[in-house]
N, CA, C and O atoms as a GROMACS GRO file, in nm:
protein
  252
    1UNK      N    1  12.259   5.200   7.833
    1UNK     CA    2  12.326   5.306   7.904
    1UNK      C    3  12.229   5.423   7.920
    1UNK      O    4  12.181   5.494   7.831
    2UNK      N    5  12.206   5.429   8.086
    2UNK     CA    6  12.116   5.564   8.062
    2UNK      C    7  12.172   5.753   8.058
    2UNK      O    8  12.287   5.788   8.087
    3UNK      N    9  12.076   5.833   8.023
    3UNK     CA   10  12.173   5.939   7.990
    3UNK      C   11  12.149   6.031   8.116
    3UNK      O   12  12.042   6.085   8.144
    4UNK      N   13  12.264   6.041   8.185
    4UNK     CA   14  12.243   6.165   8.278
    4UNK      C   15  12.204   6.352   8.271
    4UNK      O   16  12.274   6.449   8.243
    5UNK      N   17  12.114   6.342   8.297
    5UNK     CA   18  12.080   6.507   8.309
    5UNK      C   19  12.155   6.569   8.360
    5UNK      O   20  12.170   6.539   8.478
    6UNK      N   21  12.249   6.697   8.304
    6UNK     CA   22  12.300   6.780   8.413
    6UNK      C   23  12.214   6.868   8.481
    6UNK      O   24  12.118   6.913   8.418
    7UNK      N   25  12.230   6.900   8.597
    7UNK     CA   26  12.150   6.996   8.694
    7UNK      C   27  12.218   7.117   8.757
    7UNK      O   28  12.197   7.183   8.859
    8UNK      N   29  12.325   7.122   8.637
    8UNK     CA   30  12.444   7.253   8.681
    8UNK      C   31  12.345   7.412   8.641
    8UNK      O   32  12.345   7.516   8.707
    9UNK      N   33  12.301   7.395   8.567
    9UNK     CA   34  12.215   7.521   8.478
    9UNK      C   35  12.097   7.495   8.641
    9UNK      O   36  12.098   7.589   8.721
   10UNK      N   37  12.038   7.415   8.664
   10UNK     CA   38  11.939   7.460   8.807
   10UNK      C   39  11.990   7.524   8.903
   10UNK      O   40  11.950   7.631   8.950
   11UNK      N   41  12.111   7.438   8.948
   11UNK     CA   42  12.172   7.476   9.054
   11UNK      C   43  12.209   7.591   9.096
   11UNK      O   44  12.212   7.627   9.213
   12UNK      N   45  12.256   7.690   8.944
   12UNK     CA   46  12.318   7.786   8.917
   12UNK      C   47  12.180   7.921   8.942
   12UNK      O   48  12.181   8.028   9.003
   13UNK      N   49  12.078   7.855   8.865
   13UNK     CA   50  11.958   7.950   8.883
   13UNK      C   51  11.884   7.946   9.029
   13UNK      O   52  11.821   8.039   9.080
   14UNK      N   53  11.895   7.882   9.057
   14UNK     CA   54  11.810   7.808   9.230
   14UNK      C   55  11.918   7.949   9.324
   14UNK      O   56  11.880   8.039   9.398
   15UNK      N   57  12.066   7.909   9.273
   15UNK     CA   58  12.152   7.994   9.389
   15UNK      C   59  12.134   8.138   9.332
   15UNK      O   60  12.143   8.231   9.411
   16UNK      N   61  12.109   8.162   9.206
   16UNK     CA   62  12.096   8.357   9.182
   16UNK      C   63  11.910   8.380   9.273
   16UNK      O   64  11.885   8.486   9.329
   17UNK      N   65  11.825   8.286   9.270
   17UNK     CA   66  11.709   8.357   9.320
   17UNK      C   67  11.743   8.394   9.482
   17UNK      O   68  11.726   8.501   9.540
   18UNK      N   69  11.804   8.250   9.541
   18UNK     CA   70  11.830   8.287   9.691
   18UNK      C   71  11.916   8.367   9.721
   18UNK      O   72  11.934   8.387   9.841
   19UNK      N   73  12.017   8.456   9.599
   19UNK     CA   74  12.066   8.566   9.680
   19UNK      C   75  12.033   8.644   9.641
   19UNK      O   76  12.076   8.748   9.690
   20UNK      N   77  11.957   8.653   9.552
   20UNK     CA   78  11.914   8.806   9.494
   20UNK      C   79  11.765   8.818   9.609
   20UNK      O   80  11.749   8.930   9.659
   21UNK      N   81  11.697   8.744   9.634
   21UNK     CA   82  11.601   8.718   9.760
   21UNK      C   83  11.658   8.790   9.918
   21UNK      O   84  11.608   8.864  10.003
   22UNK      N   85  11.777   8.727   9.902
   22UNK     CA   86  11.840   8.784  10.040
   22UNK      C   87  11.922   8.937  10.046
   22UNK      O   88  11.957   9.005  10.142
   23UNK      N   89  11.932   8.953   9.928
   23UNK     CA   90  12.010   9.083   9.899
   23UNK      C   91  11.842   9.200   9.940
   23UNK      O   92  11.853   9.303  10.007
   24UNK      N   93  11.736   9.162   9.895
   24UNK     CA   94  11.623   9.213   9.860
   24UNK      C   95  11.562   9.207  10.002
   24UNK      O   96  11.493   9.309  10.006
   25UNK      N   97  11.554   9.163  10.083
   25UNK     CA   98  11.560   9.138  10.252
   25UNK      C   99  11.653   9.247  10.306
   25UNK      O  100  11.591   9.333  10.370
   26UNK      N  101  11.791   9.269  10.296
   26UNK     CA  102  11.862   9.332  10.287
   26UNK      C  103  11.831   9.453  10.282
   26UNK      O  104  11.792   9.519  10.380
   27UNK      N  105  11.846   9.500  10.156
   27UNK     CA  106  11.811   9.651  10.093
   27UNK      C  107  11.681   9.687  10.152
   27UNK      O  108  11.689   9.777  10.236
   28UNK      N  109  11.568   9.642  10.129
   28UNK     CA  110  11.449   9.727  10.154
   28UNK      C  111  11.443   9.800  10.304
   28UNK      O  112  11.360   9.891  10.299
   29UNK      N  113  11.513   9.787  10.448
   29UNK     CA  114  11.507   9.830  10.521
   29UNK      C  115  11.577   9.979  10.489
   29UNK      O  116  11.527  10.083  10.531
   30UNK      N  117  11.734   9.974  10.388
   30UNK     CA  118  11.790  10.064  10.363
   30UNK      C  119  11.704  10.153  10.273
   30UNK      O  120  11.696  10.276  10.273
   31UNK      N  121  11.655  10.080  10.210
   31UNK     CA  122  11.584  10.180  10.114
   31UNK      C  123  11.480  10.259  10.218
   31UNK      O  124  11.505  10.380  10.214
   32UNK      N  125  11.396  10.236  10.289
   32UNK     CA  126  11.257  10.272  10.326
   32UNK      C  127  11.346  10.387  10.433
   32UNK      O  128  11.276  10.482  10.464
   33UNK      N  129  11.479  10.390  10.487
   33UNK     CA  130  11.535  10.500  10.525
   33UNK      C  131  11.587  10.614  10.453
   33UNK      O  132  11.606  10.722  10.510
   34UNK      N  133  11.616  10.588  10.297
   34UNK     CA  134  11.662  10.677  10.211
   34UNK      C  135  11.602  10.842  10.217
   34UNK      O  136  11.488  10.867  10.257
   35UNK      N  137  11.667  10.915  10.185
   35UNK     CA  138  11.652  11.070  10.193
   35UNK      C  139  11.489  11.077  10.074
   35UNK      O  140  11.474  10.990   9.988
   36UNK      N  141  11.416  11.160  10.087
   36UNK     CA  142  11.331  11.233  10.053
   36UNK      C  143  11.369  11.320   9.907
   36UNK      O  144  11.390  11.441   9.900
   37UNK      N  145  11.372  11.208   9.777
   37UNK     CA  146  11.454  11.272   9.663
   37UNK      C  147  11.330  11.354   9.557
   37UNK      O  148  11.351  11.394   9.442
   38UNK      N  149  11.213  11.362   9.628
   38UNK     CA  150  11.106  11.435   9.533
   38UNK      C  151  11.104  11.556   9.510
   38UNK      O  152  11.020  11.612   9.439
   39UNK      N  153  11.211  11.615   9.577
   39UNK     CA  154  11.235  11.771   9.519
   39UNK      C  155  11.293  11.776   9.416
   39UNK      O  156  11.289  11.886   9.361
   40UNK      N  157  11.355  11.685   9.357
   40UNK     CA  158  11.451  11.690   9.255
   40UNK      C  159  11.443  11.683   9.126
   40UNK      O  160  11.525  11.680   9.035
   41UNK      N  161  11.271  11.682   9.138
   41UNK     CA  162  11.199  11.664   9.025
   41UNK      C  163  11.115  11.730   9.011
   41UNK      O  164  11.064  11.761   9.119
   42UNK      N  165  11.053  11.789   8.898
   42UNK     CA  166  10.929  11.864   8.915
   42UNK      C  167  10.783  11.805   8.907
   42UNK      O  168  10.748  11.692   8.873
   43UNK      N  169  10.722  11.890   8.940
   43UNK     CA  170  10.557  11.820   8.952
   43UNK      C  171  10.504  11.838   8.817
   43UNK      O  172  10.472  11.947   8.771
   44UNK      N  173  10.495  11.714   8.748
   44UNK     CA  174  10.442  11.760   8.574
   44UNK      C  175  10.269  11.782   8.599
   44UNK      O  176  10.199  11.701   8.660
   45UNK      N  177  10.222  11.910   8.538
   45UNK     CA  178  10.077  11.977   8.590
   45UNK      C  179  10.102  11.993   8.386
   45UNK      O  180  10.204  12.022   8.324
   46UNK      N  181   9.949  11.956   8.329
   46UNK     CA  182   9.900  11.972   8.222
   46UNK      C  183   9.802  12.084   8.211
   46UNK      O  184   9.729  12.100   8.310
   47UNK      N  185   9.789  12.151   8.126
   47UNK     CA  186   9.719  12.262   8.073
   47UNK      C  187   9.576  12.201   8.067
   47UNK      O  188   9.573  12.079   8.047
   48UNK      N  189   9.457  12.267   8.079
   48UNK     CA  190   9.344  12.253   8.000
   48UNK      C  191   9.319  12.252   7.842
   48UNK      O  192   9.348  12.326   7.748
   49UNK      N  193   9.249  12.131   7.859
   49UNK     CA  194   9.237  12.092   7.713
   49UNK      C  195   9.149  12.264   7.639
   49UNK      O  196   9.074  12.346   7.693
   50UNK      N  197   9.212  12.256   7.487
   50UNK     CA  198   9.148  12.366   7.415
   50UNK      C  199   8.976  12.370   7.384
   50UNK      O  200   8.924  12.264   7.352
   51UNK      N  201   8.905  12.473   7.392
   51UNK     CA  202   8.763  12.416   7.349
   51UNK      C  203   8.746  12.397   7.224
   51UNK      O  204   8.820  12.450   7.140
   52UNK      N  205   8.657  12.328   7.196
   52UNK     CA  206   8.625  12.266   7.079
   52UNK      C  207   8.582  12.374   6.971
   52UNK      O  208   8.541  12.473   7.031
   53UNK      N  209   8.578  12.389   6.854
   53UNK     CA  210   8.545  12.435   6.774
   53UNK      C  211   8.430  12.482   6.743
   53UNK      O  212   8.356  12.385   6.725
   54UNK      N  213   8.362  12.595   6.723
   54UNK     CA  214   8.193  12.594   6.710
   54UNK      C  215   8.192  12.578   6.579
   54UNK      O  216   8.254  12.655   6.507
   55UNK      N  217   8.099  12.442   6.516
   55UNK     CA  218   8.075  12.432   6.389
   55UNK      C  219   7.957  12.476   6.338
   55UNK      O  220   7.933  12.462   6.218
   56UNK      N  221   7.845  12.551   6.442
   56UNK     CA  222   7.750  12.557   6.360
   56UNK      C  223   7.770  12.716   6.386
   56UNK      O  224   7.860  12.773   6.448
   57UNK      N  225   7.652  12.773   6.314
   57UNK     CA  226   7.653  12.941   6.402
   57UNK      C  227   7.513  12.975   6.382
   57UNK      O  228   7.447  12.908   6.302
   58UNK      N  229   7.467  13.061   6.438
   58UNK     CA  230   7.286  13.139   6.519
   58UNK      C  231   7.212  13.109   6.371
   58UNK      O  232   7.122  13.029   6.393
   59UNK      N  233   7.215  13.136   6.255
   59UNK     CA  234   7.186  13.072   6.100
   59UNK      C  235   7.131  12.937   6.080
   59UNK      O  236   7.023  12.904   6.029
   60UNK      N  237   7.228  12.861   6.133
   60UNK     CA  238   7.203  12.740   6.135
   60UNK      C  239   7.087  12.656   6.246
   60UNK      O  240   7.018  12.559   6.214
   61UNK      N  241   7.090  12.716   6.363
   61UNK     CA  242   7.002  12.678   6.454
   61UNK      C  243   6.854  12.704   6.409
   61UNK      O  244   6.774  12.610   6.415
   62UNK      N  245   6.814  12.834   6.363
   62UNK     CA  246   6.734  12.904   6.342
   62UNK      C  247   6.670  12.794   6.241
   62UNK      O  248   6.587  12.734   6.309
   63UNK      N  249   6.673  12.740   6.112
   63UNK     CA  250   6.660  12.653   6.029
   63UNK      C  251   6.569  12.539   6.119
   63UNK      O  252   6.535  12.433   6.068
   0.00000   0.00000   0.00000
């Protein structure tokens, strides 16, 4: 007696790629019309790094 494979678990995954594929076909035209939401956020701007420490001093060079 041979043992049959089920192919319910493929079937099931095969049909979520082709609609999530077609949903994604779909949307991106809507999206690429969407409103201009970058005001809504601020522009993150970082400080200048601190200067480094002077470890030696005019004493030491002199040497």
């Amino acid at each position: 007696m041979t043992r049959r494979i089920s192919t319910y678990p493929l079937k099931i995954t095969l049909t979520a790629i082709a609609i999530s594929l077609g949903l994604g076909a779909v949307a991106a035209p809507v999206a690429a019309l969407s409103p201009d939401l970058s005001g809504l956020t601020p522009t993150l701007t970082y400080p200048d790094p601190a200067p480094q420490p002077v470890t030696r001093d005019a004493d030491d060079l002199r040497k």
